[in-house]
Backbone bond lengths (Angstrom), bond angles and torsions (degrees), N, CA, C in turn:
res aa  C-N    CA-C-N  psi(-1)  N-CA   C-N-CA  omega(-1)  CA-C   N-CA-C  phi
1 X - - - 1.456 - - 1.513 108.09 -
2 X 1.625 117.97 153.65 1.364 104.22 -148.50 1.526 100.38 -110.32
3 X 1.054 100.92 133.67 1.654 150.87 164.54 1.651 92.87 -8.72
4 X 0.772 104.90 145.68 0.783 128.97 144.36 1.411 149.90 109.60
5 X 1.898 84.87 90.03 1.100 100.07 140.47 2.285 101.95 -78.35
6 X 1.779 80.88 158.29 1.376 90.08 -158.81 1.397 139.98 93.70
7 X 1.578 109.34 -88.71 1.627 125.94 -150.92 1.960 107.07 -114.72
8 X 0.586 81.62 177.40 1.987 126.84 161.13 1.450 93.53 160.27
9 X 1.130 114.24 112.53 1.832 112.01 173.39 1.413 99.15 -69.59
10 X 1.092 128.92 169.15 1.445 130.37 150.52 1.763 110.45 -142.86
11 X 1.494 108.73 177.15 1.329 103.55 152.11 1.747 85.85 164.06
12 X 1.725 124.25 142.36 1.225 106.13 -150.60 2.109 77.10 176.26
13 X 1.325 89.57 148.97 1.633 116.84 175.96 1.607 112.75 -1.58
14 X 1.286 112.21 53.36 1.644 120.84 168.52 1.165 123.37 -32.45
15 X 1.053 127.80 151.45 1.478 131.47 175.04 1.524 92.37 -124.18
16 X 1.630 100.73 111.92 1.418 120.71 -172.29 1.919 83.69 -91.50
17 X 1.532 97.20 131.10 1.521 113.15 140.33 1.985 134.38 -129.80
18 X 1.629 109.24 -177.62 1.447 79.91 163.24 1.372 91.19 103.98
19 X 1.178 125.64 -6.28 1.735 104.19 179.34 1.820 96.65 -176.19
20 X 1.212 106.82 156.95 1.411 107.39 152.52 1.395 140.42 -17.62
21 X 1.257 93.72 -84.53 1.497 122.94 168.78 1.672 113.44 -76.27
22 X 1.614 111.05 156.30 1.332 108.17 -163.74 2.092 77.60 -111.65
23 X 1.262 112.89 152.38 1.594 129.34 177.34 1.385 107.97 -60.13
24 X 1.197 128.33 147.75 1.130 118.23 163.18 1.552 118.43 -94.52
25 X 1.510 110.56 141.37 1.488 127.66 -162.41 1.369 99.38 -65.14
26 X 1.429 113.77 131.15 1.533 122.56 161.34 1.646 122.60 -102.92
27 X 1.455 93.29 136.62 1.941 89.10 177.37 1.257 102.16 -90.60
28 X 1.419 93.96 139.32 2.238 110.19 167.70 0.939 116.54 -139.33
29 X 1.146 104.52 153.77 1.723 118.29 177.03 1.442 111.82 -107.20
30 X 1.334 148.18 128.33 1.224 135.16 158.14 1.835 94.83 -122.06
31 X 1.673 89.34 165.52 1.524 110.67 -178.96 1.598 121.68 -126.16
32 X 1.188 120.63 128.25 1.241 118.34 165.04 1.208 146.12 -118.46
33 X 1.591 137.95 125.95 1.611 120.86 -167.83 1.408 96.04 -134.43
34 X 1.549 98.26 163.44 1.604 96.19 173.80 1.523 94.22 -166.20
35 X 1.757 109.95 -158.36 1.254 105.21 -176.94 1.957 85.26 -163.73
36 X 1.402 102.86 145.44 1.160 111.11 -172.57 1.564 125.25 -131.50
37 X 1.014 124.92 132.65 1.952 127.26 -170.12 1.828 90.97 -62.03
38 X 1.482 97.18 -51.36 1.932 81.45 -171.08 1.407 96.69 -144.74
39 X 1.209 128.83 131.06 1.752 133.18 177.64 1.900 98.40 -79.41
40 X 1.328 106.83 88.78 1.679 97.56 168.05 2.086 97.24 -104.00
41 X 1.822 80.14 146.84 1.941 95.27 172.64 1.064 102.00 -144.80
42 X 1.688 100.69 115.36 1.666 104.88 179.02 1.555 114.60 91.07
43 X 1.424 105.28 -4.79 1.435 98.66 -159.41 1.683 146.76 118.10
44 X 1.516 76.67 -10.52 1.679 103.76 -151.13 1.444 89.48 -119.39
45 X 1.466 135.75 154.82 1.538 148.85 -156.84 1.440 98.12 -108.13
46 X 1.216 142.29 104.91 1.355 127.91 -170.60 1.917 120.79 -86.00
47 X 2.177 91.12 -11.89 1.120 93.98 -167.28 1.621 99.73 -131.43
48 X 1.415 100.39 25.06 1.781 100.21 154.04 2.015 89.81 78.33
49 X 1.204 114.91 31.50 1.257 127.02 -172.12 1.678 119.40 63.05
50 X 1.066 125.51 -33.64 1.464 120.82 144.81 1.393 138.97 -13.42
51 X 1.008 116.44 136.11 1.808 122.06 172.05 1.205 105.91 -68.02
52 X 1.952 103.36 159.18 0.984 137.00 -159.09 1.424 121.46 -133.22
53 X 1.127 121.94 135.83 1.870 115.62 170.25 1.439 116.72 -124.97
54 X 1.349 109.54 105.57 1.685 130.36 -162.24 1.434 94.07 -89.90
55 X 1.645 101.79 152.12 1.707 104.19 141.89 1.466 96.28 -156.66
56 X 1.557 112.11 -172.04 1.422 127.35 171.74 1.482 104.55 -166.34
57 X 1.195 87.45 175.20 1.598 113.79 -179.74 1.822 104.03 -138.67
58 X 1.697 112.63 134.26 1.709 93.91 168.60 1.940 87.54 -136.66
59 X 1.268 95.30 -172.91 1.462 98.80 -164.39 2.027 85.48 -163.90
60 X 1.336 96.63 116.91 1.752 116.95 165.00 1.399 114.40 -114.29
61 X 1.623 103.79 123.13 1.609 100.61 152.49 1.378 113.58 -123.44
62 X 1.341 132.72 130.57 1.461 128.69 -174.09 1.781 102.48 49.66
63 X 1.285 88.65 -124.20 2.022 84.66 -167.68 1.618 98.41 -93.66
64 X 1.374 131.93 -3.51 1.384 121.77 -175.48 1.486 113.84 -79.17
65 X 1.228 135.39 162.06 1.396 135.76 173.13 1.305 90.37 -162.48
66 X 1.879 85.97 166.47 1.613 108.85 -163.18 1.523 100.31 -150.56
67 X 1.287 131.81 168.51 1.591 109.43 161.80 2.049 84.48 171.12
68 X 1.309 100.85 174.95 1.387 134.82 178.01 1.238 120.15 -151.68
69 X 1.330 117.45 134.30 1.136 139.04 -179.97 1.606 133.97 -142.98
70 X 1.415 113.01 125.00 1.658 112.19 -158.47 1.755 95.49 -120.59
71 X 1.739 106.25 146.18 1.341 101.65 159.69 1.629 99.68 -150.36
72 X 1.422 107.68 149.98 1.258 102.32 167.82 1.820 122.21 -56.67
73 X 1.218 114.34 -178.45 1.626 123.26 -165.90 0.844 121.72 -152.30
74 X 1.177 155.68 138.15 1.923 153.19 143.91 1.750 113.98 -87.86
75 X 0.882 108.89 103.72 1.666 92.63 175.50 1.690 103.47 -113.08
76 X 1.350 97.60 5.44 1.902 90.13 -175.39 1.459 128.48 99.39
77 X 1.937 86.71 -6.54 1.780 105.94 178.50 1.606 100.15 -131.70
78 X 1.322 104.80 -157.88 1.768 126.69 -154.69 1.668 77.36 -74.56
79 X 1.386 133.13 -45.13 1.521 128.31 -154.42 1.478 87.94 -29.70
80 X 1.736 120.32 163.43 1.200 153.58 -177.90 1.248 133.05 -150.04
81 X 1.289 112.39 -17.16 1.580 123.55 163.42 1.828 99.38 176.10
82 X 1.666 88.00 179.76 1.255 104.06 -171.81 1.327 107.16 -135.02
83 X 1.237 115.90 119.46 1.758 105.77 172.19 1.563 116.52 -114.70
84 X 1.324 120.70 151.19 1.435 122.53 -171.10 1.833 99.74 -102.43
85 X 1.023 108.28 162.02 1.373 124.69 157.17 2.002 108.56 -126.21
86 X 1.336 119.78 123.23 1.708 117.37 156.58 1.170 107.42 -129.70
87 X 1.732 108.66 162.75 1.402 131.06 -165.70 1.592 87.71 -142.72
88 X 1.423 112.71 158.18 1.536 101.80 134.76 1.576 90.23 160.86
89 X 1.274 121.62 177.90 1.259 121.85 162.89 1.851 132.56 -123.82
90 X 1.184 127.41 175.95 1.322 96.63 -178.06 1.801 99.60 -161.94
91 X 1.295 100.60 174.47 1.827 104.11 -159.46 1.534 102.94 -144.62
92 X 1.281 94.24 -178.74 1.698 126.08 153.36 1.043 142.22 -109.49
93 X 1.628 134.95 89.45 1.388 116.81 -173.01 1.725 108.70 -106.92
94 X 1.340 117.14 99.89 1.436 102.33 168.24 1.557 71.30 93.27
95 X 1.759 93.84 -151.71 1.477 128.47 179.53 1.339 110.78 -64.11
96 X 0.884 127.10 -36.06 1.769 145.03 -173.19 1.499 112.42 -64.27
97 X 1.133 100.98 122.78 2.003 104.03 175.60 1.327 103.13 -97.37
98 X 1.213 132.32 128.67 1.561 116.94 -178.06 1.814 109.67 -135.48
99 X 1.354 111.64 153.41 1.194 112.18 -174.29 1.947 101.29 -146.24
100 X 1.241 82.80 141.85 1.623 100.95 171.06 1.603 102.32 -119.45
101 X 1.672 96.85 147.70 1.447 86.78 -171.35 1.841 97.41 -159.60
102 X 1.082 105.37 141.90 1.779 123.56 173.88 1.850 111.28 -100.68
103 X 1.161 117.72 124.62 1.150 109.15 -178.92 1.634 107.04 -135.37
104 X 1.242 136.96 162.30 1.532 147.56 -151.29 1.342 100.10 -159.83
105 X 1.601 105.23 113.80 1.348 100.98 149.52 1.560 132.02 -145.20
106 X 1.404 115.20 142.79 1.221 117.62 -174.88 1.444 130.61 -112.63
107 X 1.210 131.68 160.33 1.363 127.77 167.74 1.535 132.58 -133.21
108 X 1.741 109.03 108.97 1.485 122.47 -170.59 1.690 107.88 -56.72
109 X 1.525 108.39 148.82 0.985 98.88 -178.01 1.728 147.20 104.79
110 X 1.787 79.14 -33.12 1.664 99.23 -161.79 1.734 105.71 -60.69
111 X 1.353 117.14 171.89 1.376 120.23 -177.78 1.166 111.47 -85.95
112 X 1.408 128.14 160.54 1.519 141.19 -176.71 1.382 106.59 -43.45
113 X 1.267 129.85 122.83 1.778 121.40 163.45 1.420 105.95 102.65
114 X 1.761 112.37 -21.97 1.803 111.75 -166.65 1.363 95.27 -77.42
115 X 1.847 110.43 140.05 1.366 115.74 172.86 1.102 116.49 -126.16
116 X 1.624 111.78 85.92 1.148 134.12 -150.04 1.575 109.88 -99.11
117 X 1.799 106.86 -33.62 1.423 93.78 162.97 1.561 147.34 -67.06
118 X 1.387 116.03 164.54 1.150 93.72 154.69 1.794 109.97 -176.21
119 X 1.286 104.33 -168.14 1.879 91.34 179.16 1.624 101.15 -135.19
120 X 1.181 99.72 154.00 1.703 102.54 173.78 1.582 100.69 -143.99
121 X 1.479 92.84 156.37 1.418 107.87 -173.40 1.640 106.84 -120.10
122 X 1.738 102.56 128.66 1.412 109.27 -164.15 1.772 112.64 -101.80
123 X 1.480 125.04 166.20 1.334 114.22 169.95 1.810 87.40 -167.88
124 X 1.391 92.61 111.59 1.394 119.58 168.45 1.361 144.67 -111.45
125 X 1.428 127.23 144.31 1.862 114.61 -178.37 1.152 99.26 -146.46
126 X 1.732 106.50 163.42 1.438 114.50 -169.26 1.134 82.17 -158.17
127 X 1.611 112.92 159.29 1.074 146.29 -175.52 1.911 111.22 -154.59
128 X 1.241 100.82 114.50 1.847 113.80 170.46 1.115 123.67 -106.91
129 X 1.329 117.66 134.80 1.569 136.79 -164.65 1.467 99.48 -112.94
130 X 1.329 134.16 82.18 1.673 124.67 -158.47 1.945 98.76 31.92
131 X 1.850 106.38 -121.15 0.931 104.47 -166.57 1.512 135.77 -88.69
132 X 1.640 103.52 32.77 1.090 121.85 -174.55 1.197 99.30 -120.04
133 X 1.764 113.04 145.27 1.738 109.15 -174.88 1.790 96.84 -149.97
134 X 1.605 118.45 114.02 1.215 133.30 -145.09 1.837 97.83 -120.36
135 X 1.182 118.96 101.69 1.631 117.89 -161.43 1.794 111.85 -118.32
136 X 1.032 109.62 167.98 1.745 126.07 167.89 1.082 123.14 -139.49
137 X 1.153 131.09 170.56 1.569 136.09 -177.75 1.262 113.24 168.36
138 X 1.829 98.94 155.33 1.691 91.25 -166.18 2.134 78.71 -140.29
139 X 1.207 112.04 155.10 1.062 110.66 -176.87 1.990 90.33 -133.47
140 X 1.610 108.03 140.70 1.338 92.81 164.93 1.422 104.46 -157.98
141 X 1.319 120.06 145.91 1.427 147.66 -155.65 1.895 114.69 -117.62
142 X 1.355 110.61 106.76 1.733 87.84 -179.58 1.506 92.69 -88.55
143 X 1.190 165.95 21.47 1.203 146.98 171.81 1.613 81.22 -154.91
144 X 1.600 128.96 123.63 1.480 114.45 167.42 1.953 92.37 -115.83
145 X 1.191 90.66 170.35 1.941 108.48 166.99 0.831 118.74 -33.52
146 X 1.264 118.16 125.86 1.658 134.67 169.75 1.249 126.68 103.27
147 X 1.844 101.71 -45.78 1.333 94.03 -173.34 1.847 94.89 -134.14
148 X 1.180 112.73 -156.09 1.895 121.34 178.20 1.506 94.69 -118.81
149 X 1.289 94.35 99.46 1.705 115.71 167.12 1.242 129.92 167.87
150 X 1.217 130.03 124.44 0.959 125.17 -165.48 1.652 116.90 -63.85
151 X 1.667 115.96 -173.89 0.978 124.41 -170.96 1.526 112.05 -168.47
152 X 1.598 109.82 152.05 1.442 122.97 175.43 1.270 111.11 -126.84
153 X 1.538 130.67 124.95 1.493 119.42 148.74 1.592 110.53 -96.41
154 X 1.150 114.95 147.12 2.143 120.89 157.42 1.255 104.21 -123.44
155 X 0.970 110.92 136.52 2.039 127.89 172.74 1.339 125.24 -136.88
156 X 0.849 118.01 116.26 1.502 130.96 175.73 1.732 98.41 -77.36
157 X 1.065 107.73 138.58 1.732 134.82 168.78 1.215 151.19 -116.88
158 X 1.464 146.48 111.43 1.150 125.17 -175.03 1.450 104.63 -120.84
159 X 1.665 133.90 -170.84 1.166 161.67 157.31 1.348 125.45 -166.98
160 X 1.736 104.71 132.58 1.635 93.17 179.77 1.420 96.82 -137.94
161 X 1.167 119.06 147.04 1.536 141.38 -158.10 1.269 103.13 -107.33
162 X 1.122 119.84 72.23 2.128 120.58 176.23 1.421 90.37 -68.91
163 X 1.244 163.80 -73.14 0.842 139.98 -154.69 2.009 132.15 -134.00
164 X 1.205 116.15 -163.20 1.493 96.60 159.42 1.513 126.00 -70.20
165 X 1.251 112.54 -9.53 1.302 119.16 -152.59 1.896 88.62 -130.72
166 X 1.678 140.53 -47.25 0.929 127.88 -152.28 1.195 114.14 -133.80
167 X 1.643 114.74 127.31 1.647 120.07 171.03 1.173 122.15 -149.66
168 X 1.446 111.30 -172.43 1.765 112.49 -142.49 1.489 74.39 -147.72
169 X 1.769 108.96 127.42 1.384 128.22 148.23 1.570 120.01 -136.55
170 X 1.441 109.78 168.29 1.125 126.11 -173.31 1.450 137.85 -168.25
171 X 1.125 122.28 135.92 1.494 112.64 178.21 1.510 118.50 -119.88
172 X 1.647 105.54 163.26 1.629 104.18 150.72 1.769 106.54 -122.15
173 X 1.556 86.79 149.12 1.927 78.95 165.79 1.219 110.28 -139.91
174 X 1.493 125.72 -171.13 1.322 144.14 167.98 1.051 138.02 -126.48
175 X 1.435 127.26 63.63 1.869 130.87 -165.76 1.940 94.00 -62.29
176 X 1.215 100.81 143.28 1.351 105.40 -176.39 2.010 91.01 -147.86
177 X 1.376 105.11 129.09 1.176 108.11 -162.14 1.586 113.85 -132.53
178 X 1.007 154.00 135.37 1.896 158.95 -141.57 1.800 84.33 -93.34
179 X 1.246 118.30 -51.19 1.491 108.08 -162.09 1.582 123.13 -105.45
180 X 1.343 111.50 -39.41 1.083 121.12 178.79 2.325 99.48 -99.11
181 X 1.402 86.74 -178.66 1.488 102.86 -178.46 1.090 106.50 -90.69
182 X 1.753 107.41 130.35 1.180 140.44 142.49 1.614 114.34 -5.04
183 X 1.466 119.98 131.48 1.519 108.37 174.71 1.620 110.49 -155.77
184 X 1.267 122.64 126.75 1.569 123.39 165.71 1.350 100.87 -69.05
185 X 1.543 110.97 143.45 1.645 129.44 152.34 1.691 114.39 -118.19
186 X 1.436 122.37 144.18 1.081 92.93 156.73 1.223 82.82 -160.96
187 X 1.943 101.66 174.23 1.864 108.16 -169.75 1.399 112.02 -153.36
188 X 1.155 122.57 137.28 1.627 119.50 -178.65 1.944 102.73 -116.57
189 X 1.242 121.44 172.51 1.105 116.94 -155.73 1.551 107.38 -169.42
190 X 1.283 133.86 162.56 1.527 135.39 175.29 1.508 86.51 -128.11
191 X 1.401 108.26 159.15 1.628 109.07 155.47 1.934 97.90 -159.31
192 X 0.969 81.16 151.24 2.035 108.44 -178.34 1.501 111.54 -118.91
193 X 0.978 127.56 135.20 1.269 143.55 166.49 2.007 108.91 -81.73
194 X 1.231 104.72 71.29 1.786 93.82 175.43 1.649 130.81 -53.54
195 X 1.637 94.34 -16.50 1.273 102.22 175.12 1.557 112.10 -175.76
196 X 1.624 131.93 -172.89 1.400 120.18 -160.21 1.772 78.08 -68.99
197 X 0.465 130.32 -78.37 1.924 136.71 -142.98 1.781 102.27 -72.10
198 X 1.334 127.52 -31.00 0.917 129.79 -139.76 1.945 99.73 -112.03
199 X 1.379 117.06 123.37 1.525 97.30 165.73 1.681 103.99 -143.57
200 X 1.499 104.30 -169.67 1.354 117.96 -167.69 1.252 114.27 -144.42
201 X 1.326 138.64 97.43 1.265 152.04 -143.46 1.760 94.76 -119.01
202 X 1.156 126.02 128.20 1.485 123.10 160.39 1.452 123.88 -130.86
203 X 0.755 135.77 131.70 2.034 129.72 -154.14 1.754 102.60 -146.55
204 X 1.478 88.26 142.75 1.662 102.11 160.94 1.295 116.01 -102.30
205 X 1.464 129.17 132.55 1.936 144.60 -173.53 1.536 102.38 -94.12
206 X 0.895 139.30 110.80 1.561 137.05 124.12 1.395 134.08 -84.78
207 X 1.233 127.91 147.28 1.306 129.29 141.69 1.303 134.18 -136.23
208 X 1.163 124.96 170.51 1.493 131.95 173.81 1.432 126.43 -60.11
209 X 1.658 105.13 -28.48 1.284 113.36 179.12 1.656 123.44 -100.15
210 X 0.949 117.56 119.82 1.605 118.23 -158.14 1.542 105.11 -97.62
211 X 1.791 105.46 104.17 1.870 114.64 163.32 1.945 85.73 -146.12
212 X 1.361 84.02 179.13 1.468 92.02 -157.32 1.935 85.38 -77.95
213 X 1.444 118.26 -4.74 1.572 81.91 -179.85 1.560 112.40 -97.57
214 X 1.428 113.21 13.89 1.497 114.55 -174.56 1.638 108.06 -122.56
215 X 1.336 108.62 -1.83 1.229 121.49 160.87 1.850 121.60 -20.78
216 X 0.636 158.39 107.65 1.649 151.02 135.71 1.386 120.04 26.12
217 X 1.140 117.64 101.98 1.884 112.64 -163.20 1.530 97.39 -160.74
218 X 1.713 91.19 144.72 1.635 105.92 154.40 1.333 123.79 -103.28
219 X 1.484 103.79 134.20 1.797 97.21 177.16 1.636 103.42 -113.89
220 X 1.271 100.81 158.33 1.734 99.33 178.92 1.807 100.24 -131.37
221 X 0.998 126.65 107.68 1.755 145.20 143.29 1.313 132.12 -86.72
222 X 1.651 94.02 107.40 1.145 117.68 168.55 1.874 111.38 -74.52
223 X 1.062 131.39 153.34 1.393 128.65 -170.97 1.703 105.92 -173.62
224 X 1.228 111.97 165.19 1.567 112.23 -142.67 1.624 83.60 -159.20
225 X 1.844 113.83 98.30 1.642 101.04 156.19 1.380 119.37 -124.56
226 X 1.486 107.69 143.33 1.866 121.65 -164.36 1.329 87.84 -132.70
């Protein structure tokens, strides 16, 4: 389940302005690794409160992107990690940054019968005020994890950039689910830049739904992108 603390990279069908001519699109690769006190998504403990060892790979051309991403897991069974697959592309309309996005995820390992995969389809916007950056997103799943039923999350977002080196983000969301109960998550966070490649992210987890893996917690991720 996807990450993130941190990321969903994006970058996808730009609307080049500013000149005559539109730029020509470059392909890149960037990489990411890190290591984490506890992998929470959504709210939820992915590794039974335990640490984690993440990485990824993403790949941009013009506004399209692509990327993968693996982290280890605890679910209490044989599972052993989780890897993501995303696609998607993303723009400018006006003031609005917007992204559409496909995401895949699976889990190695899992036990006989567990139906742990699954895919969701994303549609996101942002809007920046200099160093203020004010976002939405809706994520939705016709078959999500675990069980046969679909699912919706919406989240409201912020980030603010005090400095070159220091900022403060946060979200709220809304998992809304066909079988099981309805649940708010939400999380606030500091992060530092220790160096060009190198940062330090530390966050507090809540949710609405009370088991010991959604319990009230800080996680701290260290992470490393080249």
């Amino acid at each position: 389940m996807k990450k993130l603390v941190f990321i969903l990279c994006a970058s996808g069908l730009v609307s080049l302005a500013g000149g005559a001519m539109a730029e020509e699109p470059v392909a890149a690769f960037s990489f990411n690794a890190g290591v984490t006190s506890d992998y929470v998504w959504r709210g939820i403990s992915q590794t039974d409160g335990n640490a984690a060892v993440q990485g990824g790979v993403d790949f941009t051309y013009g506004g399209f992107y692509a990327g993968g991403w693996a982290s280890t897991v605890d679910f209490g069974d044989s599972t052993d990690f989780e890897w993501d697959l995303t696609a998607g592309v993303t723009g400018t309309a006006g003031a609005i940054d917007w992204d559409l996005g496909l995401a895949y995820y699976a889990y190695a390992g899992a036990p006989s019968g567990a139906d742990y995969d699954f895919v969701e389809l994303k549609a996101a916007a942002s809007h920046s005020f200099e160093k203020l950056t004010l976002g939405a997103l809706v994520y939705y799943s016709p078959d999500f994890s675990g069980v046969d039923e679909t699912a919706t999350y919406l989240e409201a977002n912020g980030a603010y950039e005090i400095n070159d080196r220091w900022s403060v983000s946060g979200g709220v969301g809304r998992q809304f689910l066909d079988v099981t109960s309805d649940y708010t998550a939400w999380n606030l966070g500091v992060g530092v830049n220790l160096t060009k490649a190198l940062s330090l992210d530390v966050r507090y987890w809540d949710a609405s739904y009370s088991s010991a893996l959604t319990d009230a917690r800080l996680s701290a991720t260290l992470g490393a992108a080249f």
